[in-house]
Structures are given as structure tokens and as C-alpha cells.
N, C-alpha and C positions, 0 to 999 in steps of 0.2 A: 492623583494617580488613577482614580478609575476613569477617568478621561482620559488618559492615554491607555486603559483597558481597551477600552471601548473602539477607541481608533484604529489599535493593533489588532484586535480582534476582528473587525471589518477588512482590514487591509490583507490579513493573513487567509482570512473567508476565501476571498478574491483569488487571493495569489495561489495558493494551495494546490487549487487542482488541475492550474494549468502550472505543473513545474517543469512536467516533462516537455510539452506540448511550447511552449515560448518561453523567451527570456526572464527567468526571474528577476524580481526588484529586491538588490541588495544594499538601499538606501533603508530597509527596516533595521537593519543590524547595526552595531555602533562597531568603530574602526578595532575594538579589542575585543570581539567578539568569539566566542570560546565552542568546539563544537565536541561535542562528547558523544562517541557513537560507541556505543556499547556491545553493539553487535561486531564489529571491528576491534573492538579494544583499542582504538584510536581518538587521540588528543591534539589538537590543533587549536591555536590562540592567532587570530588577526584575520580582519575581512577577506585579505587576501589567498591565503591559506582555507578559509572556509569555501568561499566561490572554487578554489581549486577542488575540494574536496567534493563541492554538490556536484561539478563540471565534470568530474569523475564517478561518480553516481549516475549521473543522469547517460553518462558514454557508455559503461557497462549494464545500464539497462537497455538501451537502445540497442547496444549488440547482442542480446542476451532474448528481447522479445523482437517479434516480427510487426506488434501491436502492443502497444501499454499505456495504461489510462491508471491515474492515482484520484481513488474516490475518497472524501476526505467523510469518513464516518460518524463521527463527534469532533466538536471545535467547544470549548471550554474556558469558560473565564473564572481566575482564582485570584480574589481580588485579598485575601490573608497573606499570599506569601509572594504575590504580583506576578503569577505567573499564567500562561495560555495551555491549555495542553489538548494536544491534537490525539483523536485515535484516527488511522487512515489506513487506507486498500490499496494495496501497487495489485493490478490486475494486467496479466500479458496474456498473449499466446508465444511459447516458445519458441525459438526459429527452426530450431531440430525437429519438434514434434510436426511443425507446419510441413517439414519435408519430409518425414517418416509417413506422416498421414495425409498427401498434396490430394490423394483420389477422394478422401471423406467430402461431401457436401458441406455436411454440418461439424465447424469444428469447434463447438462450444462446450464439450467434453473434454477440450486442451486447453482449455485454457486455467491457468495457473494464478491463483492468488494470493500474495502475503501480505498479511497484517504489521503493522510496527504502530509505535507510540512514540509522539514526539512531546517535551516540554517546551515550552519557551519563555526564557526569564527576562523579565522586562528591569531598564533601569531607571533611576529620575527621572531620566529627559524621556523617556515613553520609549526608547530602540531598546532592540534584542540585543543580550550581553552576552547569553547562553544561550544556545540549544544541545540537548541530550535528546538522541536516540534512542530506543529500548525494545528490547522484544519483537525481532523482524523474520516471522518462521512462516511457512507455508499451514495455510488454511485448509481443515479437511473437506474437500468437495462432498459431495451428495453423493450415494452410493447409487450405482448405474441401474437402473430397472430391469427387471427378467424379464424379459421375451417372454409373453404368454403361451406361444408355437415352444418354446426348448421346454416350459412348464409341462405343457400338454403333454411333450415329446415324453419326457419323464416319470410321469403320474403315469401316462399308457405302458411304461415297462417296467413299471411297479416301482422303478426307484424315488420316488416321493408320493407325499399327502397331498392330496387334492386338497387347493386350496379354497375358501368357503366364495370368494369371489370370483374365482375363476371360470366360466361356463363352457363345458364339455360338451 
């Protein structure tokens, strides 16, 4: 069994973070393979039914970002209970925000990313039987930086502290 760890953990390495980007390989799953997406409340049993469901995943993300990259954060091998567990980044830029904001230069202040955590339960024969989903909410970004100029503007009419860094 940890040889077939091993293998699915490489194979999944691989496959992971191009899921959006090409064809997934869904010879890792075994023909009853079960996908439990928790953030859906959604339950589906058979290979078939699952590629429907990631094919539908991957088409609402596509319509949904103008750009979207899945960084695959931590890959994990749990060789007590034979399972893999993913933590991973779906990173887009919105399509609405890209056209709210088409004049910005720089539009790395839109862009939008969620976290989720995936399990994957491995069987004898080393294929995925399960996959469960979990916890897929948006990441808080980095708070935008003050403008030293509105700082300045502020501090000179009294309505704030001069900051200890700031040079007047």
C-alpha cells in the first residue's frame, strides 16, 4: 500500500495543477468512485458522474474567471488511513471586475482567491474510490496601502497622526 502511496502521490503532484489548464487523467479513479463535495452538499457515485461533475467545475470556473490558475499548496501522504490530502488555491481574475476595471494597468488587486481542501481515499488496487471536498471560501487579500500623498493630505489638516515613518 505505500507503493501505491507513492505512485498516487506523484501522479496527483503532476495532475493537480494543470486541472483547469488540460485534460484531466481519469484513469486514477476506480469505475465506483464516490465524490463528496461538501461545499455543494453534493453526492455522486461512478467515474461517469464524477468527470461530469469536475467538467462542470472546471466550465463555471472558466465562465466565472477571465484567468484562473489552481496552485496546489500542500499534497500529503497518510499512509494509517490510505489516504492523500490536498490543500490547494483556485486563483482567477474575475470577468466582471476585468471589465469594471479594463483602464487599470495593474490588475493584481482583482484578483480573487479561494482556498479548498481535498481528501483522496485510495483502494487495494492503489485508484481513488473517494474524493471529498471541504472548505472552499474566498481568501482575505492584503489590505491596500495608503497613499503617502492622502497621508500627508490628512496629517496637514489636522485630521490624523503623523506617522513615525512618514517624512513631511
Amino acid at each position: 500500500m505505500e507503493e501505491h502511496l507513492a505512485v498516487m502521490y506523484e501522479r496527483l503532484r503532476q495532475e493537480l495543477p494543470t486541472l483547469f489548464l488540460h485534460s484531466h487523467d481519469y484513469t486514477l479513479y476506480s469505475s465506483d468512485v464516490e465524490f463528496i463535495n461538501e461545499i455543494l452538499s453534493i453526492r455522486t457515485k461512478g467515474r461517469t458522474w464524477y468527470i461530469l461533475s469536475l467538467t462542470l467545475c472546471r466550465f463555471l470556473a472558466w465562465n466565472y474567471f477571465a484567468q484562473v490558475q489552481l496552485e496546489v499548496l500542500q499534497l500529503t501522504r497518510h499512509p494509517e488511513n490510505w489516504t492523500l490530502q490536498a490543500r490547494w488555491r483556485l486563483v482567477g481574475l474575475p470577468i466582471h471586475m476585468l471589465l469594471l476595471r479594463l483602464y487599470k494597468r495593474d490588475k493584481e488587486e482583482l484578483y480573487r482567491t479561494y482556498d479548498a481542501y481535498s481528501t483522496f481515499y485510495l483502494n487495494s488496487s492503489g485508484l481513488i474510490y473517494r474524493h471529498r471536498l471541504d472548505k472552499l471560501m474566498p481568501s482575505h487579500s492584503p489590505p491596500m496601502p495608503v497613499k503617502k500623498l492622502l497621508v500627508g493630505a490628512l496629517v496637514m489638516l489636522g485630521l490624523s497622526e503623523p506617522e513615525s515613518d512618514l517624512n513631511l
